[in-house]
N, C-alpha and C positions, 0 to 999 in steps of 0.2 A: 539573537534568539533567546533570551535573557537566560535564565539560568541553566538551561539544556544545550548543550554544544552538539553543532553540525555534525548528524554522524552518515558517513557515508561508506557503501560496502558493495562492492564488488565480487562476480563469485563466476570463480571460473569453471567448467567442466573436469573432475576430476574424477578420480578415482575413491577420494572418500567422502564423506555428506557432511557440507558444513555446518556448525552448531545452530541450534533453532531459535531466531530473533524473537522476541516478545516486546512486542510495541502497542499499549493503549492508545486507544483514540477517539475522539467523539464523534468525527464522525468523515462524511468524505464530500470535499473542497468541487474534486470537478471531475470528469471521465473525459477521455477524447481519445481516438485512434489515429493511427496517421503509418501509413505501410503493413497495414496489417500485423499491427500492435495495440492492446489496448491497454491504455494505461488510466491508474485510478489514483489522485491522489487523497489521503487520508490526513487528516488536520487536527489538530489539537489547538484550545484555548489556552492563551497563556491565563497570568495572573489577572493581567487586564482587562481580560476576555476579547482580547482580538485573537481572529487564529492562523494558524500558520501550519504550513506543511511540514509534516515528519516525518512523510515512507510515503513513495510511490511505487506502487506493484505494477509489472509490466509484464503481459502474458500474450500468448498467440489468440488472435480475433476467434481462432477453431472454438479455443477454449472458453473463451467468454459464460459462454449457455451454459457450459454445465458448471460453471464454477457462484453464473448468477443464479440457479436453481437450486444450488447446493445452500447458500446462504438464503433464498427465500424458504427451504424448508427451515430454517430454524428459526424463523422471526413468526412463527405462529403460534 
């Protein structure tokens, strides 16, 4: 993944709130559901400008709507 190493993170249900990831990205690779999960991956160019995946968000199909109307208010 050339100069950025594989970061992968797991988060279990707790009792305290784990610290808040901040990941750039250009933009998003692919969307697909499968059990009533939707998942988004989000992609960054390398140097090369090939891209490649860096975070995939995976949330309940419920929430889908309100989380894609949340981001189409800010794209106006």
């Amino acid at each position: 993944m050339g100069e950025y190493e594989q970061l992968s993170i797991r988060c279990l249900v707790t009792k305290t709130i784990p610290r808040l990831l901040h990941i750039l990205v250009d933009g998003i690779k692919s969307v697909g559901i499968h059990n009533g999960i939707v998942r988004i991956n989000f992609m960054r160019l390398d140097t090369e400008g090939k891209d490649e995946v860096v975070l995939q968000l995976a949330l309940p199909q419920s929430q889908a709507q309100s989380v894609a109307k949340a981001l189409n208010s800010i794209a106006r």
